[in-house]
PyMOL Python script that loads the backbone (N, CA, C, O; Angstrom):
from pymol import cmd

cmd.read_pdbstr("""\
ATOM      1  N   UNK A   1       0.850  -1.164   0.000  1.00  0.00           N
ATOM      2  CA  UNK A   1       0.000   0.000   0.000  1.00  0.00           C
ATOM      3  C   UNK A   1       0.902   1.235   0.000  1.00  0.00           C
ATOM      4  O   UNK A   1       1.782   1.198   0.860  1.00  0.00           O
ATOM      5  N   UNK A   2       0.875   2.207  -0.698  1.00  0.00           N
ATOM      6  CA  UNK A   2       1.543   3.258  -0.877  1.00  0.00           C
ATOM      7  C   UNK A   2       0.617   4.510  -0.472  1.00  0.00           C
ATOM      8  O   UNK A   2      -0.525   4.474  -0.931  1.00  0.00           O
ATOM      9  N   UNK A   3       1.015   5.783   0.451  1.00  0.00           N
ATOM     10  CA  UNK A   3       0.243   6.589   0.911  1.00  0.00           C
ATOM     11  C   UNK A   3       1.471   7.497   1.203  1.00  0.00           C
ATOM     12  O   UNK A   3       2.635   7.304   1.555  1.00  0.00           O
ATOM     13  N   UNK A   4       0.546   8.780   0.842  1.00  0.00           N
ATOM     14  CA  UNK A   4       1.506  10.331   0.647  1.00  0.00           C
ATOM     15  C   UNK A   4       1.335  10.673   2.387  1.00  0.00           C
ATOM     16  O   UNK A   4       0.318  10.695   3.081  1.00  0.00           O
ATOM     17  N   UNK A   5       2.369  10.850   2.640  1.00  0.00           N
ATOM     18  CA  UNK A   5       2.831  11.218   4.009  1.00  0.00           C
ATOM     19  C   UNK A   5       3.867  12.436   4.307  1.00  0.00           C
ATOM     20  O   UNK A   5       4.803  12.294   3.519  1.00  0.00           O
ATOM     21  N   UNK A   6       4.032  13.351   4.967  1.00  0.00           N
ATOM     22  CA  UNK A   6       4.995  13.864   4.869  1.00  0.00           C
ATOM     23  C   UNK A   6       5.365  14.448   6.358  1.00  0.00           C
ATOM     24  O   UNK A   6       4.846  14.394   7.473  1.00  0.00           O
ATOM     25  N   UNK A   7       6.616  15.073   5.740  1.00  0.00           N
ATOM     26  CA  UNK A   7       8.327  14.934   7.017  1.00  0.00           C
ATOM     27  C   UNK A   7       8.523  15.756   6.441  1.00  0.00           C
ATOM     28  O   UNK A   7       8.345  16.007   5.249  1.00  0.00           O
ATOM     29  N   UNK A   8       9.253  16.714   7.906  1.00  0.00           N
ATOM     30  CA  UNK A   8       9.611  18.139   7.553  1.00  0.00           C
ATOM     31  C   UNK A   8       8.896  19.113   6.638  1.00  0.00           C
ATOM     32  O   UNK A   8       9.464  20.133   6.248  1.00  0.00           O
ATOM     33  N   UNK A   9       8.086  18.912   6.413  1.00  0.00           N
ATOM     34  CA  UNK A   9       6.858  19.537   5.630  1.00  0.00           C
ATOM     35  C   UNK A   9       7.271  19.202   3.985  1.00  0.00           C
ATOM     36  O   UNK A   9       6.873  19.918   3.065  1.00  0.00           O
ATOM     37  N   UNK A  10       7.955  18.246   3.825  1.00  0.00           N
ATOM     38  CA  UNK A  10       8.031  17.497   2.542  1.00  0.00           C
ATOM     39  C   UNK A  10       7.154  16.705   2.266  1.00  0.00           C
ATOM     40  O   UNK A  10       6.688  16.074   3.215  1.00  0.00           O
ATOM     41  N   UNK A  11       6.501  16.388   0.625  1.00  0.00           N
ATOM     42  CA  UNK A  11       5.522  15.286   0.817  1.00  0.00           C
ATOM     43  C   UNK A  11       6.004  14.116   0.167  1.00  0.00           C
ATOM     44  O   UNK A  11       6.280  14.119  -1.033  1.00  0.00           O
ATOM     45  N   UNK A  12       6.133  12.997   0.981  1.00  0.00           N
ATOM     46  CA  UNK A  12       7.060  11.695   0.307  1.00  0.00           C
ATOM     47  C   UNK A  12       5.604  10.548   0.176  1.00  0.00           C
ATOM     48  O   UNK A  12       4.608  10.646   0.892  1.00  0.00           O
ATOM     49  N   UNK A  13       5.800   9.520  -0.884  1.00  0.00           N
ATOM     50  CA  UNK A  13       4.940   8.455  -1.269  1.00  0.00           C
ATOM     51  C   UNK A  13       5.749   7.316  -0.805  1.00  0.00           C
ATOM     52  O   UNK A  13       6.928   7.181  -1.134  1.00  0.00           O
ATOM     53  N   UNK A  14       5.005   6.349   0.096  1.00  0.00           N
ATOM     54  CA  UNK A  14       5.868   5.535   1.163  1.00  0.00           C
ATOM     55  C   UNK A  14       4.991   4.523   0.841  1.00  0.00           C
ATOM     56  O   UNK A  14       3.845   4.571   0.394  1.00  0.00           O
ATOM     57  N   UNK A  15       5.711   3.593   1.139  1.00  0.00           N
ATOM     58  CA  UNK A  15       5.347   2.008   0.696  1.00  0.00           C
ATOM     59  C   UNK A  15       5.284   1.342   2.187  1.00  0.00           C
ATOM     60  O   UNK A  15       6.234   0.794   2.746  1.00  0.00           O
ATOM     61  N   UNK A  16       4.181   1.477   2.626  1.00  0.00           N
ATOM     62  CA  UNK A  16       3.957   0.972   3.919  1.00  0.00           C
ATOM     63  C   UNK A  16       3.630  -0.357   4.025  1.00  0.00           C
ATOM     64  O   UNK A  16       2.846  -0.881   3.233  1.00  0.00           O
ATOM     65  N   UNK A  17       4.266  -1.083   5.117  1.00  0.00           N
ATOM     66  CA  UNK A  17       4.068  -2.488   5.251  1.00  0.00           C
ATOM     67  C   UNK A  17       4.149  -2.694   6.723  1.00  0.00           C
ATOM     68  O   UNK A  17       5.208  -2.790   7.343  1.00  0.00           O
ATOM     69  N   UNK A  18       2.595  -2.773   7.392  1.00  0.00           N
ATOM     70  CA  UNK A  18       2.696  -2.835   8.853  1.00  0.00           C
ATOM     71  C   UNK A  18       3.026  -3.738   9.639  1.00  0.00           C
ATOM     72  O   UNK A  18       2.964  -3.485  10.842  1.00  0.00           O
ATOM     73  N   UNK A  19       3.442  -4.967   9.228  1.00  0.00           N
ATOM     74  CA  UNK A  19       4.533  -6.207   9.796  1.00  0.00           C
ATOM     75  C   UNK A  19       5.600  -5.798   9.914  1.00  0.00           C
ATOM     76  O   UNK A  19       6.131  -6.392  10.853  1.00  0.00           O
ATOM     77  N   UNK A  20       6.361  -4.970   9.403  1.00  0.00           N
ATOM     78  CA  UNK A  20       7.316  -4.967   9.164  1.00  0.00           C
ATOM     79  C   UNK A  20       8.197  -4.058  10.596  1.00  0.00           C
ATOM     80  O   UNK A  20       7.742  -3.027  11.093  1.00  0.00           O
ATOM     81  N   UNK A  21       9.219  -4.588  10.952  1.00  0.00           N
ATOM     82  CA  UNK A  21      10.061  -4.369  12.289  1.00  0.00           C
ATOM     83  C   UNK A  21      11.219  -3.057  11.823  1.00  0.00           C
ATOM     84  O   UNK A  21      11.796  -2.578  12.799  1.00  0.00           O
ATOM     85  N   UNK A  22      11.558  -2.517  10.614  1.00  0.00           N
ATOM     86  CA  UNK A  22      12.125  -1.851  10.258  1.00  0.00           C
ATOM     87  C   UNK A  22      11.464  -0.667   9.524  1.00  0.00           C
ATOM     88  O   UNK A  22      10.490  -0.961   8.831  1.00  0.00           O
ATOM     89  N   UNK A  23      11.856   0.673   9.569  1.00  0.00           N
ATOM     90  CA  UNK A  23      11.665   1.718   8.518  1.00  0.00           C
ATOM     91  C   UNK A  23      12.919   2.170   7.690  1.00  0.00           C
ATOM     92  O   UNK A  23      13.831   2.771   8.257  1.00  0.00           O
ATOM     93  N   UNK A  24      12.979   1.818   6.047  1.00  0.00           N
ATOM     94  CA  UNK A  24      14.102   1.831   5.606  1.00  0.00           C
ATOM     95  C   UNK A  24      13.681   3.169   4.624  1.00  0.00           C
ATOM     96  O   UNK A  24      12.556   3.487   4.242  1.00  0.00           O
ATOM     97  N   UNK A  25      14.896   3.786   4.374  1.00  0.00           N
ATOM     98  CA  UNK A  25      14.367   4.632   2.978  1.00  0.00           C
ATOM     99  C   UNK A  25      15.686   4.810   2.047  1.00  0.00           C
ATOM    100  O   UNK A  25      16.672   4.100   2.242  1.00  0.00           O
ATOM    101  N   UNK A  26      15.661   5.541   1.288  1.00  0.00           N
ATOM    102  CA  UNK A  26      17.010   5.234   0.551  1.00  0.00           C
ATOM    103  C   UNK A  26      17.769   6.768   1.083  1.00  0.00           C
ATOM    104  O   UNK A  26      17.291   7.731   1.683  1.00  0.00           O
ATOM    105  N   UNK A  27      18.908   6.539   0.654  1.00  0.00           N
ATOM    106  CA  UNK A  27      19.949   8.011   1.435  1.00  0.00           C
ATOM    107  C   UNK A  27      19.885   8.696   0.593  1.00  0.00           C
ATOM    108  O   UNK A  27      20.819   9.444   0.880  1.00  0.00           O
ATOM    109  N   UNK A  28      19.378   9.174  -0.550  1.00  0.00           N
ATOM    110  CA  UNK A  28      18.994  10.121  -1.297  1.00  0.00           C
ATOM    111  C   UNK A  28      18.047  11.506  -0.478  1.00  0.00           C
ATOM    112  O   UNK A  28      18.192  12.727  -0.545  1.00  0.00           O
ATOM    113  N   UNK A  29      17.010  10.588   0.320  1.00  0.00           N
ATOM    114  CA  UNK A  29      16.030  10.986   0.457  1.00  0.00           C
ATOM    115  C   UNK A  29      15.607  11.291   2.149  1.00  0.00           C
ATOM    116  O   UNK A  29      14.652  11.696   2.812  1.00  0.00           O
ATOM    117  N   UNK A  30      17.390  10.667   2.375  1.00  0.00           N
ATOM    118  CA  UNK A  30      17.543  11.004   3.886  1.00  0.00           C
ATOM    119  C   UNK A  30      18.057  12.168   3.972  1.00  0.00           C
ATOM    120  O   UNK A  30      17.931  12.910   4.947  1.00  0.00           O
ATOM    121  N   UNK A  31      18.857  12.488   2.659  1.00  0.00           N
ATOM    122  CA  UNK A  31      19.880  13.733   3.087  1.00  0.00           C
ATOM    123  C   UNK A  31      18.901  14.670   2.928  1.00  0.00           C
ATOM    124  O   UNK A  31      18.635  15.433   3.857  1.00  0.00           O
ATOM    125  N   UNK A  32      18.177  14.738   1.610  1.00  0.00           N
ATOM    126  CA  UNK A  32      17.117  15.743   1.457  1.00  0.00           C
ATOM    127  C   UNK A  32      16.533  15.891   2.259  1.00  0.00           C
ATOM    128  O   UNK A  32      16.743  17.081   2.495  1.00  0.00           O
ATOM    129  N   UNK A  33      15.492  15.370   3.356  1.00  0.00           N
ATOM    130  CA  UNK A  33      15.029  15.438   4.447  1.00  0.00           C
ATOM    131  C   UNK A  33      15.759  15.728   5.560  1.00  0.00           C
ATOM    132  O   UNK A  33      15.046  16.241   6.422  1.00  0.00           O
ATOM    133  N   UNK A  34      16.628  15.632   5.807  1.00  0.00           N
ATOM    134  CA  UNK A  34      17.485  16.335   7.323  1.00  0.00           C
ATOM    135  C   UNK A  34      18.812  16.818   6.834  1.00  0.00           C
ATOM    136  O   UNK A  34      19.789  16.994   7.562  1.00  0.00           O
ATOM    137  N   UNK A  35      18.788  16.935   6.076  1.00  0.00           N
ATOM    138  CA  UNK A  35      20.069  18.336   5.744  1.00  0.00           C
ATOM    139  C   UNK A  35      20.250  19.564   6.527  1.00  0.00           C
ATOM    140  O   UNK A  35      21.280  20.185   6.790  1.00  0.00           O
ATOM    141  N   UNK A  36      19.073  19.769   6.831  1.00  0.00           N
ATOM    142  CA  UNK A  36      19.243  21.440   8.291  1.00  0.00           C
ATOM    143  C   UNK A  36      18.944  20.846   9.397  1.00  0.00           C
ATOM    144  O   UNK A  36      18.679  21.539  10.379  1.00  0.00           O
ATOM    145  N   UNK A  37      18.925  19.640   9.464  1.00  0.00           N
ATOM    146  CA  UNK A  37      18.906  19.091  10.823  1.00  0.00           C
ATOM    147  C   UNK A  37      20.310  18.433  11.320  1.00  0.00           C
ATOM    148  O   UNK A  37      20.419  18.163  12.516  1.00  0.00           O
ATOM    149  N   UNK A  38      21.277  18.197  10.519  1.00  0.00           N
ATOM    150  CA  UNK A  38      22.541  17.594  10.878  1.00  0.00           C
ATOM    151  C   UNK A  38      22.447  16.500  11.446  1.00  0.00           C
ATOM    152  O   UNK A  38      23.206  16.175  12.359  1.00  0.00           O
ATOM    153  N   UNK A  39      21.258  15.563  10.883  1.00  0.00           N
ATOM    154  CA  UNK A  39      21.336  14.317  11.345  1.00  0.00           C
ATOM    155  C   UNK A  39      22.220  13.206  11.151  1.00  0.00           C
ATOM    156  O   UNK A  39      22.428  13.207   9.938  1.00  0.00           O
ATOM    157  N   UNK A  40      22.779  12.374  11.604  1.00  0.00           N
ATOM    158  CA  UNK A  40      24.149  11.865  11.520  1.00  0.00           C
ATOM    159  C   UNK A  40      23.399  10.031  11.592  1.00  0.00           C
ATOM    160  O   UNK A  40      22.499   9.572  12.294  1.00  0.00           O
ATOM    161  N   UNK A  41      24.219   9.433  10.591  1.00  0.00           N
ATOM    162  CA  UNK A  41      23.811   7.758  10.480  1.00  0.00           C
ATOM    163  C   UNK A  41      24.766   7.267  11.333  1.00  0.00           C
ATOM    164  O   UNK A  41      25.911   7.675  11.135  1.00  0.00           O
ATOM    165  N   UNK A  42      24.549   6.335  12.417  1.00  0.00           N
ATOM    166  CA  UNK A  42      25.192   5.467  13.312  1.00  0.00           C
ATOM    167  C   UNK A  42      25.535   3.949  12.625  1.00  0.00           C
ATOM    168  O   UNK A  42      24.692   3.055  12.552  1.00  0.00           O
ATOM    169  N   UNK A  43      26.689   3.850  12.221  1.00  0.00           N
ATOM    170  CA  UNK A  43      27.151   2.052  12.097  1.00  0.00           C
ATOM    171  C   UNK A  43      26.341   0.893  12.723  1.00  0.00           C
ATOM    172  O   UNK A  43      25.934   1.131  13.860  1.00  0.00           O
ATOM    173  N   UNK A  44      26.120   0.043  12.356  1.00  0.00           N
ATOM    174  CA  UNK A  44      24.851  -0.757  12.730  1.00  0.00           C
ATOM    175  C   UNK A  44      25.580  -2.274  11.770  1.00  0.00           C
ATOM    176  O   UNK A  44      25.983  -2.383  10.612  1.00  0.00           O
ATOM    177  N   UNK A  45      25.495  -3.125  12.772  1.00  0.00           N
ATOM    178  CA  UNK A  45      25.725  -4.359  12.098  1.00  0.00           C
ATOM    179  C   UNK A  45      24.568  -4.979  11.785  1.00  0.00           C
ATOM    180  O   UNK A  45      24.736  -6.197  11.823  1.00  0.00           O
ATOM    181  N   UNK A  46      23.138  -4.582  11.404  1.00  0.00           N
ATOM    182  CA  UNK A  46      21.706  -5.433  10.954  1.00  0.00           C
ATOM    183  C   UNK A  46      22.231  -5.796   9.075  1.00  0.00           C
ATOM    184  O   UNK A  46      22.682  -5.362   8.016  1.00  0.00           O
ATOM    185  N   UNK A  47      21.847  -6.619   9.636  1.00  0.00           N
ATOM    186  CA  UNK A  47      21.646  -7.790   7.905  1.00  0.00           C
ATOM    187  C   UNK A  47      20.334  -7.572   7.206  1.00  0.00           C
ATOM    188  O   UNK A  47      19.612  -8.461   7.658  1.00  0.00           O
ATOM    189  N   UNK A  48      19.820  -7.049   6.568  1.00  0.00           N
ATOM    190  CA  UNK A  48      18.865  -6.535   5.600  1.00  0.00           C
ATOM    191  C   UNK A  48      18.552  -6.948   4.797  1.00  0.00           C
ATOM    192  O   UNK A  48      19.139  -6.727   3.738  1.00  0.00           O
ATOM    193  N   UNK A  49      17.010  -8.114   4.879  1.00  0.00           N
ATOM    194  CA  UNK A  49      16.843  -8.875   3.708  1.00  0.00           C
ATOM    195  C   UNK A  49      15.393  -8.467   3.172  1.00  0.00           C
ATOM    196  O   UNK A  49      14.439  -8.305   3.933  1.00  0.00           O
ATOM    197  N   UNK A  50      15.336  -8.342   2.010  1.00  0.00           N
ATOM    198  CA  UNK A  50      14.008  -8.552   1.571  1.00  0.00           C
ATOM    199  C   UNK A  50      13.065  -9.606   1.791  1.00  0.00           C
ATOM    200  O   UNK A  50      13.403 -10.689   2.267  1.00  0.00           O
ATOM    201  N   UNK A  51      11.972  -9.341   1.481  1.00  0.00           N
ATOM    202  CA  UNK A  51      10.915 -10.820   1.352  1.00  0.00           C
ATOM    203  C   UNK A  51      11.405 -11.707   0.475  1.00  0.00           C
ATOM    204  O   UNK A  51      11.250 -12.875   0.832  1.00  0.00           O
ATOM    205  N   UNK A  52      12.105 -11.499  -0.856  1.00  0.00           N
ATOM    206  CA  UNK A  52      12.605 -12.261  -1.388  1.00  0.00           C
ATOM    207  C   UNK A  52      13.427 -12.645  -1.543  1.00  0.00           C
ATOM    208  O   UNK A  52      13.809 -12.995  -2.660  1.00  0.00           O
ATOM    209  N   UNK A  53      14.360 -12.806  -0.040  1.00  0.00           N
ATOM    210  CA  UNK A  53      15.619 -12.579   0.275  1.00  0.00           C
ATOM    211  C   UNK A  53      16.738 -12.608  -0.467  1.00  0.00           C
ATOM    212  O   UNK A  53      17.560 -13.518  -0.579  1.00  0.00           O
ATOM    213  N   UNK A  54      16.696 -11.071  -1.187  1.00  0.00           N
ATOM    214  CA  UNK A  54      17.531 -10.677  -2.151  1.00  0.00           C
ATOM    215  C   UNK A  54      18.511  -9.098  -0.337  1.00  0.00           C
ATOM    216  O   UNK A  54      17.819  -8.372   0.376  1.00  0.00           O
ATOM    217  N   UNK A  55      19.616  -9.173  -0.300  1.00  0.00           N
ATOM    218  CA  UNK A  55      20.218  -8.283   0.633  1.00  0.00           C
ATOM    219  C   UNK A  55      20.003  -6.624   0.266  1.00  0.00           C
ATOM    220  O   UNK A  55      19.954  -6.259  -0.909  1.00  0.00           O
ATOM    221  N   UNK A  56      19.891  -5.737   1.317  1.00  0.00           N
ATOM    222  CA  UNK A  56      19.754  -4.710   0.785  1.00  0.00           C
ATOM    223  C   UNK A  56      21.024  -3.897   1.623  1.00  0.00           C
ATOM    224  O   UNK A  56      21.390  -4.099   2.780  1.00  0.00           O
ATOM    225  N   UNK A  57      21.406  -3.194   0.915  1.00  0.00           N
ATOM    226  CA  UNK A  57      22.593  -2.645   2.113  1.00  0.00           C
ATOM    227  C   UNK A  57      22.264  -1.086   3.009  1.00  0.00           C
ATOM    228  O   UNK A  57      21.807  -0.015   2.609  1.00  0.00           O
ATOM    229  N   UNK A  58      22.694  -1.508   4.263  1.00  0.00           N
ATOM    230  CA  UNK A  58      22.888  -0.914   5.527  1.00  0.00           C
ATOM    231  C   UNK A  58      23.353   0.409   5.505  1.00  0.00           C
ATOM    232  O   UNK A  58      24.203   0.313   6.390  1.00  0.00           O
ATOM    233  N   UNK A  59      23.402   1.445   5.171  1.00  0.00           N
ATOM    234  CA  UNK A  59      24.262   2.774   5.628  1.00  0.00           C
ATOM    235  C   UNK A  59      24.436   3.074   7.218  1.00  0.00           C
ATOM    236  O   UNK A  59      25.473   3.647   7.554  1.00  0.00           O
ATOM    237  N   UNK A  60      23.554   2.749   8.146  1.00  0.00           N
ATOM    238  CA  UNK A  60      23.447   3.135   9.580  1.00  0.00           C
ATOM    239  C   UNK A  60      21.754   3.299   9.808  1.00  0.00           C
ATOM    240  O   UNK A  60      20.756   2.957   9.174  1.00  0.00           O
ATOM    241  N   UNK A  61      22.010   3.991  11.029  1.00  0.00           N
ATOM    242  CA  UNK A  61      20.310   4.018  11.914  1.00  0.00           C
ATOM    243  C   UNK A  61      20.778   5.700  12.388  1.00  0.00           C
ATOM    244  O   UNK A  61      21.828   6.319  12.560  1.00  0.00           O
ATOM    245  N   UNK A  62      19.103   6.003  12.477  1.00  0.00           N
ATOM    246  CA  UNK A  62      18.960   7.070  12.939  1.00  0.00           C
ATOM    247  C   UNK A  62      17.691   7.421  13.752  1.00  0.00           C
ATOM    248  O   UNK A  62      16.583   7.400  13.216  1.00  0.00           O
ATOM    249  N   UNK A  63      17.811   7.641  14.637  1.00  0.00           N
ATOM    250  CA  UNK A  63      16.677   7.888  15.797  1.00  0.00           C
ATOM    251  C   UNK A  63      16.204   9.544  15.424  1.00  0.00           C
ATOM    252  O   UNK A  63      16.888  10.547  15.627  1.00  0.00           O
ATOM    253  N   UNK A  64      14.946   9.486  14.874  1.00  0.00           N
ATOM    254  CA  UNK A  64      14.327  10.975  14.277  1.00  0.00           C
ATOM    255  C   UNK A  64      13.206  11.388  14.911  1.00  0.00           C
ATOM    256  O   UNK A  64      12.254  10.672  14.601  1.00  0.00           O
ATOM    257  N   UNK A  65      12.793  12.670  16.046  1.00  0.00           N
ATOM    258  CA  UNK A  65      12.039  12.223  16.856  1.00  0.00           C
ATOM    259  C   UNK A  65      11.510  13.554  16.205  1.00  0.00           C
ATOM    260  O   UNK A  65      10.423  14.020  16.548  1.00  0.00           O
TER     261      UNK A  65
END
""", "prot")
cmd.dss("prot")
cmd.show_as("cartoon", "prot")
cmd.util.cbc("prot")
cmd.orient("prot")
């Protein structure tokens, strides 16, 4: 299910999946979104698999309150 949501008063189209234990997005769209916030990605050893367990890769975590 995809639904327009928005952050920082940006409006992003998000692919929501409410099982799901993670919120991932791509770093394109991280920097654009907290660029005046100086939000910083933390190293993180999580293994990142799809449903079709194809790997997706890790940049870090960020706690965005």
């Amino acid at each position: 299910m995809y639904i327009p949501v928005y952050i920082n008063k940006m409006r992003v189209i998000a692919c929501t999946d409410t099982g799901s234990d993670l919120t991932i997005m791509q770093s394109s769209l991280f920097k654009k979104l907290f660029k005046h916030k100086n939000a910083q990605l933390k190293e993180n050893n999580v293994n990142i698999q799809s449903f079709s367990g194809n790997s997706i890769k890790n940049l870090g975590k960020c706690e965005i309150r």
